[in-house]
C-alpha positions as CSV (number, residue, x, y, z in Angstrom):
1,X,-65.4,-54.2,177.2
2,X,-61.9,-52.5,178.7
3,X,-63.1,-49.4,176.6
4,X,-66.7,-49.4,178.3
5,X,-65.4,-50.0,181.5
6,X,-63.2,-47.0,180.5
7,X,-66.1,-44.8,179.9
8,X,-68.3,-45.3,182.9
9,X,-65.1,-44.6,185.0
10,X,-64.5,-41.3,183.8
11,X,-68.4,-40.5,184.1
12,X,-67.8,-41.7,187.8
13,X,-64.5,-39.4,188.5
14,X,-65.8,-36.7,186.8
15,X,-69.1,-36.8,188.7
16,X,-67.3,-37.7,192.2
17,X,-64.9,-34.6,191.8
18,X,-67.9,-32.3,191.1
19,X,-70.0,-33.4,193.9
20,X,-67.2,-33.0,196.6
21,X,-67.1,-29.3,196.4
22,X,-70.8,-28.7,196.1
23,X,-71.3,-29.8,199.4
24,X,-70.3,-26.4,201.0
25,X,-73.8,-24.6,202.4
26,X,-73.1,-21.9,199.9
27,X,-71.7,-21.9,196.4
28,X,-69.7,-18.6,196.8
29,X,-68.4,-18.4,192.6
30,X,-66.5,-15.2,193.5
31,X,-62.9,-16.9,193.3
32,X,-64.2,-18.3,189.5
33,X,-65.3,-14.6,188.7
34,X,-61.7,-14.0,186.9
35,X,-61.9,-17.3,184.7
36,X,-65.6,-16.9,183.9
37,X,-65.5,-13.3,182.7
38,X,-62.3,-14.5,180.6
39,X,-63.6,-17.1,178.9
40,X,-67.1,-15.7,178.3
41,X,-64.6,-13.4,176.4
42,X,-63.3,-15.9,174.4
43,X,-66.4,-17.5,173.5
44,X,-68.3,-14.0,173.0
45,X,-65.6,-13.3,170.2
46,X,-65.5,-16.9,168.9
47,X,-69.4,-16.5,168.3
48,X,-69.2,-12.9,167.3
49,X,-66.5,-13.7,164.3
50,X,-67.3,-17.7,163.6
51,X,-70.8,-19.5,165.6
52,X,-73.2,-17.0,164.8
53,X,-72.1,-16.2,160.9
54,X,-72.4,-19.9,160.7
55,X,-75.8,-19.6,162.2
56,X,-77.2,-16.7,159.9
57,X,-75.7,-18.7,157.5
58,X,-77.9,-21.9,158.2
59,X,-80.8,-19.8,158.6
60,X,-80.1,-18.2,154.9
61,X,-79.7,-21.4,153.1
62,X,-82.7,-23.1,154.6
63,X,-86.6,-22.1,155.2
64,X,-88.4,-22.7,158.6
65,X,-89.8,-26.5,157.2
66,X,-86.2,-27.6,157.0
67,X,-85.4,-26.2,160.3
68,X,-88.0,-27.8,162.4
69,X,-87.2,-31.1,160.4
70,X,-83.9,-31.0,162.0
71,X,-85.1,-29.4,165.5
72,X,-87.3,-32.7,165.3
73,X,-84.6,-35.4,164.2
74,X,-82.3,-34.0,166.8
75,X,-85.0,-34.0,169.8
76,X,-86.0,-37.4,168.7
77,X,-82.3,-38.5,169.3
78,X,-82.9,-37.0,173.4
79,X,-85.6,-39.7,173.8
80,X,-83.4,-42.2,174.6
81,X,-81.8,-40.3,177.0
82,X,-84.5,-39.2,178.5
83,X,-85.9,-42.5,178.8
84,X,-82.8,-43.3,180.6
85,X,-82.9,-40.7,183.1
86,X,-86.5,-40.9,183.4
87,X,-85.5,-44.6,184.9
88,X,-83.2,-43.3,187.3
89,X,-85.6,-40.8,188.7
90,X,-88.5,-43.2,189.4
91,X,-90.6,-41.8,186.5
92,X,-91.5,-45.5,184.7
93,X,-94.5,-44.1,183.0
94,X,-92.6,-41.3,181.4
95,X,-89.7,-43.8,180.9
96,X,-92.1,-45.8,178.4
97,X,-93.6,-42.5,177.1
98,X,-90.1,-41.3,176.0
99,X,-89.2,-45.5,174.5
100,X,-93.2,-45.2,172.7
101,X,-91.9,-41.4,171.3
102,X,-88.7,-42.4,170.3
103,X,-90.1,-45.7,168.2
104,X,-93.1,-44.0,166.4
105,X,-91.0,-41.2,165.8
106,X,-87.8,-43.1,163.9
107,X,-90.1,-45.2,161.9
108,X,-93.3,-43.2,161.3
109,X,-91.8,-40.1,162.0
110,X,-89.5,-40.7,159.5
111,X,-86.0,-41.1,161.5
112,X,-87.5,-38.5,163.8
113,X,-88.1,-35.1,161.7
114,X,-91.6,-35.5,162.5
115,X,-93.0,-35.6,165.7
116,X,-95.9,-37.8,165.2
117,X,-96.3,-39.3,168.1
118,X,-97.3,-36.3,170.0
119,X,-100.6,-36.7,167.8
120,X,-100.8,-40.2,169.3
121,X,-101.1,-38.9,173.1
122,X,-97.7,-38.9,173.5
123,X,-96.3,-36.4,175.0
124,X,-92.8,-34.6,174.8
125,X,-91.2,-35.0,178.4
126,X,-87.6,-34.1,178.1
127,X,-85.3,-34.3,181.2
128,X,-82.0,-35.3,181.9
129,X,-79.1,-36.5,184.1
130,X,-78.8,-32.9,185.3
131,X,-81.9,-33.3,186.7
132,X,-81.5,-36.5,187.7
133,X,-78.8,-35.4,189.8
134,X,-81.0,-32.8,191.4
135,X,-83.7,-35.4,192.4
136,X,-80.5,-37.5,194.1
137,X,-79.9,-34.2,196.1
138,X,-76.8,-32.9,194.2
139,X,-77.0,-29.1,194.8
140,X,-75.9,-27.4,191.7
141,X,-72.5,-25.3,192.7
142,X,-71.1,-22.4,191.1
143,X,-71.3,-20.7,188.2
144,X,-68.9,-21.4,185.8
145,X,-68.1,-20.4,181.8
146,X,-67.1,-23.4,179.8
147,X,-65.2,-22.9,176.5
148,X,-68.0,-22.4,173.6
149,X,-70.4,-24.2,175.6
150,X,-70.9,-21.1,177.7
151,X,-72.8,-20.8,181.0
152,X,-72.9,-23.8,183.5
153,X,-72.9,-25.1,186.8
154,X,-70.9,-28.3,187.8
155,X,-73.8,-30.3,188.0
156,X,-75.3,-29.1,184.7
157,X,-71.1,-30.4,183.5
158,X,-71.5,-33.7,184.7
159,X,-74.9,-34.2,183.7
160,X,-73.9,-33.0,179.9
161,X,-71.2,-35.7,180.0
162,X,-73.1,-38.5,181.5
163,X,-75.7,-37.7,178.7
164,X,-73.1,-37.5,176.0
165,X,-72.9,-41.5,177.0
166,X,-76.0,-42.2,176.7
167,X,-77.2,-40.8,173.2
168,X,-77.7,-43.3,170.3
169,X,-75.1,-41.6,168.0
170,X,-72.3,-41.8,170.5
171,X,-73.0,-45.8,170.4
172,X,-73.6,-46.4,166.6
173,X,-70.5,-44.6,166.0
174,X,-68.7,-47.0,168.7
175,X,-70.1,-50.2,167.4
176,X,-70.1,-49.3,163.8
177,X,-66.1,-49.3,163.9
178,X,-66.1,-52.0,167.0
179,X,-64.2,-48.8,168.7
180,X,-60.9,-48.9,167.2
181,X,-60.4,-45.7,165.9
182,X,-61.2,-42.1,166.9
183,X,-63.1,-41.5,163.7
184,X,-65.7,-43.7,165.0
185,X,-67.4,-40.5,166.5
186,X,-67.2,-38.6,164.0
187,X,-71.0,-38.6,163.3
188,X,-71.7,-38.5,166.8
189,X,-69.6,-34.8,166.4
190,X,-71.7,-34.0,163.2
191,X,-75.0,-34.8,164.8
192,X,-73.9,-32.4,167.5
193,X,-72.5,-30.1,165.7
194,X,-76.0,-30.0,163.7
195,X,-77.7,-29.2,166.5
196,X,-75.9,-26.6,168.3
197,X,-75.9,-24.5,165.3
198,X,-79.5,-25.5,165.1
199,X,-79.7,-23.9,168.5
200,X,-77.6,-20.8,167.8
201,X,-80.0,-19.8,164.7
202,X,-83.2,-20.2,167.0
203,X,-81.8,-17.8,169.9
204,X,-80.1,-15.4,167.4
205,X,-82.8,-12.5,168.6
206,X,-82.9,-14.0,171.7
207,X,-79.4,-13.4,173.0
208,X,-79.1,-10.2,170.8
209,X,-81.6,-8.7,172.5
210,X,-80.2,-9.9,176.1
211,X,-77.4,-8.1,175.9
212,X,-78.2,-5.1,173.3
213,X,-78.7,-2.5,175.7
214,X,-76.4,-4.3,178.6
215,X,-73.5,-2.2,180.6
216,X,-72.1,-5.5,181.4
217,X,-73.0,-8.6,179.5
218,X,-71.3,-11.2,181.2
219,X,-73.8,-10.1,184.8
220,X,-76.8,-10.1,182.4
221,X,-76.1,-13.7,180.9
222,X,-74.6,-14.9,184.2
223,X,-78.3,-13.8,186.1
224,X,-80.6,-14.8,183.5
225,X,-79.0,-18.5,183.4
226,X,-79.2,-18.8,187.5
227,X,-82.7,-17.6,187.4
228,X,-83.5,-19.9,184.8
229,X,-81.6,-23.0,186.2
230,X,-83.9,-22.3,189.2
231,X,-86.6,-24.0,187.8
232,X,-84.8,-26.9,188.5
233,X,-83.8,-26.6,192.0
234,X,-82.6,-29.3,193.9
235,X,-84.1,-31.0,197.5
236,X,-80.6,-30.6,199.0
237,X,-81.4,-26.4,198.4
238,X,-84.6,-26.5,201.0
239,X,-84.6,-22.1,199.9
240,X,-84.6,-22.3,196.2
241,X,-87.5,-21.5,194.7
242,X,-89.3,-24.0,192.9
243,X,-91.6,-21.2,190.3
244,X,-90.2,-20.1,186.9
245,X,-88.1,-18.1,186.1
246,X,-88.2,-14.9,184.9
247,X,-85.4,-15.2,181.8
248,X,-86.9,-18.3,180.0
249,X,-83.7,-19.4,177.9
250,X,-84.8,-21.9,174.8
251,X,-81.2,-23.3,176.0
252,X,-83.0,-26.5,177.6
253,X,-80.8,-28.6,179.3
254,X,-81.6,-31.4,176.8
255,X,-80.5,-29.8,173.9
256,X,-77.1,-30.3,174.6
């Protein structure tokens, strides 16, 4: 129970020293310009030389059937999450829609690489505590680079962590060891790790072609992510524009 409470703390700090800041009428990210372009450095060489090989890789050794199998078991694990945050944001009907998915889906669905119950009337409504956040008024602050996760916002950060706490892997991995030791997330990490590489081999062409003929890469990911982050907006932001955006990244915010 002291390691629960534990937890939920450091969602709430983490959460608390994010919101402070964004509170400022404008989210000038100038003074992070330095740090951003350095790490989006880092991470382009880290994918350049490691995550995309790996990627290429997984697309090599597999066909598209195997790939949309795991595209499916790892969506199917967001239910949950999105039941959760549906909750929060008033949504009950969609909160029941995403329990209904997430149930037909690990049993018929065979542990969710199917996705049968979108053939049952169910539809796929994904969201998040990022969005949650927006609904509460959070405005979403400066861009910033995090290390291999790449382009974010502080409230796209906390929301990823609050959701971390919230997926069904994090919590069979706690319970299955009765969280003693740190191994117990270890397939939480896998399950994770599964995906984003999952993710990397469906935008290979996609980013390649971003940045292929780009003077300055870092401006042309930085104003495709904004524009697309748009589409969520937030009601604290009464000048963002609520229509989509023109860059339509497959990077959905609940694939991570």
């Amino acid at each position: 129970m002291k390691k629960l409470v534990k937890i939920f703390g450091l969602v709430a700090v983490i959460i608390s020293l994010f919101v402070a800041p964004l509170r400022a009428e404008e989210n000038d990210d100038s003074a992070l310009e330095t740090y951003n372009r350095a790490m989006f450095n880092f991470n382009s060489v880290l994918d350049h030389y490691i995550i995309k090989p790996i990627a290429k890789g997984y697309r090599a050794i597999t066909n598209g059937f195997i790939r949309e199998r795991v595209h499916d078991f790892y969506a199917n694990l967001k239910e949950p999450v999105s039941m959760i945050n549906h909750t929060l944001q008033g949504n009950f009907a969609d909160s029941g829609k995403s329990l209904g998915r997430f149930a037909v889906n690990s049993t018929l669905g065979l542990l969710g690489t199917f996705d049968v119950a979108s053939g049952w009337g169910l539809a796929d409504n994904k969201t998040d505590f990022d969005k949650t956040l927006a609904k509460w008024c959070v405005p979403d602050g400066p861009f910033i680079v995090l290390p291999i996760l790449g382009p974010s916002t502080p409230r796209a950060t906390a929301g990823t962590v609050a959701d971390m706490f919230a997926s069904p892997t994090f919590w069979a991995d706690y319970y299955a060891t009765f969280g003693n030791d740190w191994e117990k997330y270890s397939f939480y990490y896998g399950i994770t790790a599964l995906g984003f590489i999952s993710l990397r081999e469906e935008n290979i062409e996609l980013l390649d072609n971003l940045t292929a003929n780009s003077v300055d890469p870092y401006s042309t990911i930085k104003s495709a992510y904004i524009q697309n982050r748009l589409k969520i907006g937030s009601c604290s932001d009464k000048n963002a524009p609520q229509t989509a955006a023109s860059y339509d990244f497959d990077f959905e915010d609940e694939d991570f």
